[in-house]
C-alpha positions as CSV (number, residue, x, y, z in Angstrom):
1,X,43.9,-8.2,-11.8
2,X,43.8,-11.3,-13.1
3,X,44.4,-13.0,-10.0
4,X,40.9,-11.1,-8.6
5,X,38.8,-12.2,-11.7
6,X,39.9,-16.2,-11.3
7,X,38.8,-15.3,-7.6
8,X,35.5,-14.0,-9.0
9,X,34.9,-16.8,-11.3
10,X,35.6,-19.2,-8.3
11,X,32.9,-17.1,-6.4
12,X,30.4,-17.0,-9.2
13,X,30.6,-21.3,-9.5
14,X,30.7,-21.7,-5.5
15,X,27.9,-19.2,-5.7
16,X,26.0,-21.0,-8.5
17,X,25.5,-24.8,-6.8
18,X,24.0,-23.3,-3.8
19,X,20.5,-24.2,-3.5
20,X,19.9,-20.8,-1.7
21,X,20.5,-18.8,-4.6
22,X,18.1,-20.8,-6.7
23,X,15.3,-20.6,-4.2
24,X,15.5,-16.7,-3.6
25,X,15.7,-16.4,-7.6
26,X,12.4,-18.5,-7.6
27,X,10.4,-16.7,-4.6
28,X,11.3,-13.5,-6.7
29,X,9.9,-14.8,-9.8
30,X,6.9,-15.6,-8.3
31,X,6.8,-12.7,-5.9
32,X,7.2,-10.3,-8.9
33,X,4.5,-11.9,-11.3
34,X,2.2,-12.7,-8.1
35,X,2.4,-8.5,-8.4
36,X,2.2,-7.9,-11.9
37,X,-1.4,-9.1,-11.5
38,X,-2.7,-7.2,-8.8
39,X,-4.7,-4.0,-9.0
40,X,-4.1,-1.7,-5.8
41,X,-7.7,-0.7,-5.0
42,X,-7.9,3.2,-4.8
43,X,-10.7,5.5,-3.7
44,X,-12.3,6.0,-7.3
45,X,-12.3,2.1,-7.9
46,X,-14.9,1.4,-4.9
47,X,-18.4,0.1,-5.5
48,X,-20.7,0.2,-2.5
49,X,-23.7,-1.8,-2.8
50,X,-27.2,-0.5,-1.1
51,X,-30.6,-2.6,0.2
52,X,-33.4,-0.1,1.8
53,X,-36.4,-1.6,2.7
54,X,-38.3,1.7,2.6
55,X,-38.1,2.6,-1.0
56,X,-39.1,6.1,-0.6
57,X,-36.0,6.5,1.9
58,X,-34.1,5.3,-0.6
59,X,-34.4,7.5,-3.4
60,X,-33.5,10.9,-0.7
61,X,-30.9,8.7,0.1
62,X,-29.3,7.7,-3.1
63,X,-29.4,11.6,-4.0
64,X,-27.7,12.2,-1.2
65,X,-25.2,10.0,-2.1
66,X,-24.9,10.8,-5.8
67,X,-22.3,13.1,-4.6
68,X,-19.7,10.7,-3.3
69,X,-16.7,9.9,-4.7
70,X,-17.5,6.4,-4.7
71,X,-19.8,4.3,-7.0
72,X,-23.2,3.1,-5.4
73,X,-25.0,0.3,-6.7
74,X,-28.8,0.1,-5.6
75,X,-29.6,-4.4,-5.0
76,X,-33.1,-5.8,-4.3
77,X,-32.3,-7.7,-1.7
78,X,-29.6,-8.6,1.4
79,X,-28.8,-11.9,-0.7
80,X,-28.4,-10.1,-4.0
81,X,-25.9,-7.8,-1.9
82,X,-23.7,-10.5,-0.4
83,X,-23.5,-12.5,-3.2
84,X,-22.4,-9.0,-5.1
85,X,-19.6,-8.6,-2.2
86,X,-18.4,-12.5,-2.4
87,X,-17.9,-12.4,-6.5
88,X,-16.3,-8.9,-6.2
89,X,-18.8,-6.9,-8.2
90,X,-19.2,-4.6,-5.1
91,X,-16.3,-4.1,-2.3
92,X,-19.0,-2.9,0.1
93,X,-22.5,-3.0,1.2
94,X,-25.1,-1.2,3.3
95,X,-28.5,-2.4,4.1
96,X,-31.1,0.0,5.6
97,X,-33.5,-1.8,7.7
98,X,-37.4,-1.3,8.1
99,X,-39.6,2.2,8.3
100,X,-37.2,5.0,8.6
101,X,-39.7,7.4,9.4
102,X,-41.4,5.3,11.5
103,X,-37.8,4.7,13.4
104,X,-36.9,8.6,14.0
105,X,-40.5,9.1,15.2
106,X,-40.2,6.4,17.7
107,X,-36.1,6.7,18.4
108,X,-35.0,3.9,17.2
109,X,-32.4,4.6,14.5
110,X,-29.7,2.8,16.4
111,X,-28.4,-0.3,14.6
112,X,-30.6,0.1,11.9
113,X,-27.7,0.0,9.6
114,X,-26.3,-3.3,8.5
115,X,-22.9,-3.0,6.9
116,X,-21.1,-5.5,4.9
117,X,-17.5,-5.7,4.1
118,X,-14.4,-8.3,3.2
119,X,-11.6,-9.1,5.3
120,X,-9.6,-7.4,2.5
121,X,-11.2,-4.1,3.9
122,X,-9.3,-1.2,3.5
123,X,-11.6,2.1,3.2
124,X,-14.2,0.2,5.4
125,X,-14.2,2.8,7.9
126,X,-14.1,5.9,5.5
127,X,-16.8,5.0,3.5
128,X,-19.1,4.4,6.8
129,X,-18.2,8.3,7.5
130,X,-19.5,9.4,4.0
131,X,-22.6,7.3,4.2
132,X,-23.4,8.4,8.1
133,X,-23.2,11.7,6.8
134,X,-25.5,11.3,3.9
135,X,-28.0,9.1,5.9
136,X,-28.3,12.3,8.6
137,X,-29.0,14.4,5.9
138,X,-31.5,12.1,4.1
139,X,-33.1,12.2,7.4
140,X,-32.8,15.1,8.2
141,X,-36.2,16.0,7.1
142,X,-38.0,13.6,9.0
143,X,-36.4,14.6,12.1
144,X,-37.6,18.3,11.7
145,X,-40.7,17.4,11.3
146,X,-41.0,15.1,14.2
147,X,-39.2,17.4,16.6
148,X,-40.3,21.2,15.6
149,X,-43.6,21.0,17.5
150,X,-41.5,20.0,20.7
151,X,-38.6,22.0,20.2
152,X,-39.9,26.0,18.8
153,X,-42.7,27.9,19.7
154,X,-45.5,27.4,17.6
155,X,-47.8,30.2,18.4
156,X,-47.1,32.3,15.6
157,X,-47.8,29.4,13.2
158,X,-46.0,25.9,12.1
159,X,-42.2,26.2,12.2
160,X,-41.7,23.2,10.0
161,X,-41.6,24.7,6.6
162,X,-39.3,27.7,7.5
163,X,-36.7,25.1,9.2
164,X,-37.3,22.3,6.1
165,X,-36.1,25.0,4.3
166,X,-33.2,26.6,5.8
167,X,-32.2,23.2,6.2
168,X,-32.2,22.6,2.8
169,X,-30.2,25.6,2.3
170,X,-27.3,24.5,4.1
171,X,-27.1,21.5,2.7
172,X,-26.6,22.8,-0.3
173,X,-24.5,25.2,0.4
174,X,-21.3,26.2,2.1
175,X,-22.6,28.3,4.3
176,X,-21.1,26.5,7.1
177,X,-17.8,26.2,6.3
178,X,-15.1,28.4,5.4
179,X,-12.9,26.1,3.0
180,X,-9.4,26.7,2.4
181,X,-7.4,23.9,-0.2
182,X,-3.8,23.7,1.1
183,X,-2.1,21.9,-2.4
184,X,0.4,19.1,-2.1
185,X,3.2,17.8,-5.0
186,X,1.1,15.4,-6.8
187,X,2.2,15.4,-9.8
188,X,6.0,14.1,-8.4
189,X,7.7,11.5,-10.9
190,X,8.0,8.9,-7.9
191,X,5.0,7.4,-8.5
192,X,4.9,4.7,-6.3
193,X,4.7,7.2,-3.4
194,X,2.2,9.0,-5.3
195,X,0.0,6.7,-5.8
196,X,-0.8,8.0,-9.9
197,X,-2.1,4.8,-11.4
198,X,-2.7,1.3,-10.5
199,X,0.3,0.3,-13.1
200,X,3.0,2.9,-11.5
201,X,2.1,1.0,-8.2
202,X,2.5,-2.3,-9.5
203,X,5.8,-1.5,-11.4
204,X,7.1,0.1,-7.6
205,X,6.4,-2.8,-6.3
206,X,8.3,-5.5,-8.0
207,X,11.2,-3.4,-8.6
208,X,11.2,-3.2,-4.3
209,X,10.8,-7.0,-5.2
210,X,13.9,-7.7,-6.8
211,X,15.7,-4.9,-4.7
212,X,15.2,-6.5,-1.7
213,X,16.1,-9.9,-3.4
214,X,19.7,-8.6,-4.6
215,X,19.8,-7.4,-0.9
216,X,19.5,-10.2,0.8
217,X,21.5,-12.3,-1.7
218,X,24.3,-9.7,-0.4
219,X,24.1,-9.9,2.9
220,X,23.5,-13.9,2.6
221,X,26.3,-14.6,0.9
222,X,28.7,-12.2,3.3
223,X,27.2,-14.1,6.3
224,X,29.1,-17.0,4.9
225,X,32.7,-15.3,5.4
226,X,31.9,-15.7,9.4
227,X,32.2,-19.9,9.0
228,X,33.6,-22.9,7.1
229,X,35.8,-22.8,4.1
230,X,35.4,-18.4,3.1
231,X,36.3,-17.8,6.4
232,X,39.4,-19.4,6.1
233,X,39.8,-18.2,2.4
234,X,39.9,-14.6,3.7
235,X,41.8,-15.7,7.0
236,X,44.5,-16.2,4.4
237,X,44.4,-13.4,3.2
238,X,46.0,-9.6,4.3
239,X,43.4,-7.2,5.1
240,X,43.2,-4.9,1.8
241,X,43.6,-8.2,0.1
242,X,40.8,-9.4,2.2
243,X,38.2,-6.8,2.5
244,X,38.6,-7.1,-2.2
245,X,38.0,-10.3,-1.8
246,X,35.2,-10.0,0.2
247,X,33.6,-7.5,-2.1
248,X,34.1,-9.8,-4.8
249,X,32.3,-12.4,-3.5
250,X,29.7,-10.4,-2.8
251,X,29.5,-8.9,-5.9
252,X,29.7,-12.3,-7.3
253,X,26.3,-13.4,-4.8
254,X,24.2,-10.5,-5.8
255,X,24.9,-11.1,-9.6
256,X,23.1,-13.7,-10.8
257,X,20.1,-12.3,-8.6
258,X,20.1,-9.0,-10.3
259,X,20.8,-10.8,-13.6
260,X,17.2,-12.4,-13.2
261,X,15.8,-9.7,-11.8
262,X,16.3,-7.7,-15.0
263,X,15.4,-9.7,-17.2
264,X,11.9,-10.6,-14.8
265,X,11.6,-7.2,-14.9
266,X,11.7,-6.0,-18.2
267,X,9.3,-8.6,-19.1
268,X,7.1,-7.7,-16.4
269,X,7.3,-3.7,-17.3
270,X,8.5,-3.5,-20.8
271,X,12.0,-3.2,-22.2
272,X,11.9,0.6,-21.8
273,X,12.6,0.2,-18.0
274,X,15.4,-2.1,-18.7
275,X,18.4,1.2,-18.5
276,X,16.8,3.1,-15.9
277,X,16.6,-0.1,-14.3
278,X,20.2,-1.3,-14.9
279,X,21.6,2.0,-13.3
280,X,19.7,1.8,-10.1
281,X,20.5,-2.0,-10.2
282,X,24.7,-0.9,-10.3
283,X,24.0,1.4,-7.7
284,X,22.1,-0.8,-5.3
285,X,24.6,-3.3,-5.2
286,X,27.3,-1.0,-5.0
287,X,25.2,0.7,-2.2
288,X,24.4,-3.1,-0.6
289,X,27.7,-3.6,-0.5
290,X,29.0,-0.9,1.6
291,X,26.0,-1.4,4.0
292,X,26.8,-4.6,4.8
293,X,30.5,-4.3,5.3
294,X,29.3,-1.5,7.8
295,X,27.2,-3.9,9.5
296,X,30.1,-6.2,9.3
297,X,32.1,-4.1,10.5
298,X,30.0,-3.1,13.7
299,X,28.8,-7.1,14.2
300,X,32.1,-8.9,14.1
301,X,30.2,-12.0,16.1
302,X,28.5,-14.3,13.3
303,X,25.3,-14.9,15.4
304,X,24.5,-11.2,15.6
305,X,25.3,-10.7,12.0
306,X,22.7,-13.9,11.4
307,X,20.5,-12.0,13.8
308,X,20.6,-8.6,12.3
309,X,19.3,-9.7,8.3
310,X,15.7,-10.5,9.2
311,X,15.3,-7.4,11.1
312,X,17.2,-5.3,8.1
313,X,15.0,-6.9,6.0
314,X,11.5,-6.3,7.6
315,X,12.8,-2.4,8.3
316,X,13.5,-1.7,4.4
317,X,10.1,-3.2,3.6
318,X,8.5,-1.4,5.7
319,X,9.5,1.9,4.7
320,X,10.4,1.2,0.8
321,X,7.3,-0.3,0.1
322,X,4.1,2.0,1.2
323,X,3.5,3.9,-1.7
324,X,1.6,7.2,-0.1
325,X,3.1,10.0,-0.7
326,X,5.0,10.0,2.3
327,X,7.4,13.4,1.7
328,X,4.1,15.6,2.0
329,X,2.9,14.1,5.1
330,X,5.9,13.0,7.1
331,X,8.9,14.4,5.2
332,X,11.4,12.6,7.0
333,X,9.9,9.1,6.5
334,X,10.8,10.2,2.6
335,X,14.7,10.4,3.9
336,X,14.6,7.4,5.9
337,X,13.7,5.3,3.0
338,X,17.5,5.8,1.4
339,X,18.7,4.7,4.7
340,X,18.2,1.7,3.1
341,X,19.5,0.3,-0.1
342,X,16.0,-0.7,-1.8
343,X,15.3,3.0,-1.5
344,X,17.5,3.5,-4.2
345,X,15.2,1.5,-6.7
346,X,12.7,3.5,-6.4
């Protein structure tokens, strides 16, 4: 035993004057406080900025939209708008151009709706739904006047009232659809897949942060036993003694990453994460560790091994760190994740 602990402490001060170790602890420093100051945008946040240029438009319009489960913000002008958008007081805008009236008598409502958004766009798209619909139904009214004379028989008087409204009617109303809720799990604990709260998000992501940090300082440091002086270390060595030894410096490479992480993380999140956070730490390394013996195992060539880590990398990102709720909408996507060892940190 005390032969493996001078072997640890050997590991621990080889592992301690590499500059790698010092730039992954830095780039996860940064990475984690980078995080700690961003604020995931989510459907309630959004603030949609509108311009009509036919202000009686606007007013059915903006009643149609009251009902959204977005914030709309009414601007004088295109300018006032864009400059809104630029300092971040609205993430999107729509400008309505001209006579609307005028445009559905004379059918020319295409591309009479300019919208504006960021290259940070991400509910671009839905929001242009929810205002198409509100804009049909704003207009709605106009249309049936314009078309009834052409489209019903007007013999037995003017159609236009009785369709204004029954149109009215089913807009607010039901009438057409027959709605059936299908309830999900959202009040599940893992609330970075869950998506409850801007801070819950954060958190998950810097604790992916520093998981994937520790993870790669394993699987770095074991990519050394394939050249120079730890391969011949372990050459040396019998092959239980060998495979300890291996762990051990390991072990000894992930430490002072996990160390920091820690300590960056219960600054970042508050000390009462710290033991929940100490366990899942024990258990990813111990997790890491097995993983990349496996992969050790199977790549016995140190250029596939080299080869392998970007791509083991890139694959636990991508499914550790979305944070939909992934286990109600693709349920095996919420297994896959602990095919990986950041998985276990969340």
């Amino acid at each position: 035993m005390e032969q493996k602990m001078t072997g640890f402490l050997l590991y621990l001060k080889s592992i301690a004057v590499s500059r790698t170790l010092y730039v992954t602890l830095v780039s996860m420093i940064l990475a984690c406080v980078l995080i700690s100051y961003i604020k995931p945008s989510t459907r309630d946040d959004i603030t949609a900025g509108l311009v009509c240029e036919d202000d009686g438009f606007c007013d059915n319009l903006m009643e149609e939209l009251s009902d959204a489960a977005y914030t709309w913000m009414i601007y004088d002008d295109e300018e006032a708008l864009t400059d809104a958008i630029l300092k971040g007081d609205a993430d999107y805008g729509f400008r309505v151009r001209g006579d609307v009236e005028e445009a559905v008598r004379n059918d020319e409502t295409d591309r009479s709706v300019i919208f504006y958004n960021t290259p940070f766009d991400v509910y671009g798209e839905v929001l242009k739904e929810n205002f198409a619909e509100s804009y049909i139904s704003a207009i709605s009214r106009y249309i049936i006047e314009e078309e009834a004379d052409r489209v019903f028989d007007t013999e037995g008087g003017d159609p236009t009232d009785a369709l204004l409204a029954k149109n009215a009617e089913y807009l607010d109303s039901e009438l057409l659809f027959d709605v059936n809720i299908i309830e999900t799990d959202t009040d599940s604990r893992d609330a970075i897949y869950t998506g409850a709260g801007a801070e819950s998000v954060r958190f998950g992501y810097i604790k992916i942060v520093i998981a994937t940090a520790v993870f790669i300082s394993i699987m770095s440091v074991y990519g050394r036993t394939y050249r120079g002086d730890m391969k011949a270390v372990l050459n040396c060595m019998a092959g239980r003694e060998r495979l300890i030894h291996g762990i051990l410096y390991m072990t000894a490479g992930a430490l002072p990453v996990a160390v920091t992480g820690l300590i960056t993380g219960g600054v970042l999140m508050g000390p009462d994460k710290i033991l929940k956070m100490i366990i899942s730490m024990i258990l990813l390394m111990i997790y890491g560790i097995l993983w990349t013996l496996l992969c050790g195992r199977i790549l016995r060539k140190g250029d596939a091994y080299a080869a392998v880590i970007p791509v083991a990398v890139g694959l636990q990102l991508i499914f550790c760190l979305a944070y939909i709720n992934m286990k109600d909408y693709v349920p095996v996507l919420s297994v896959v994740r602990f095919l990986f060892p950041a998985g276990l940190m969340l």
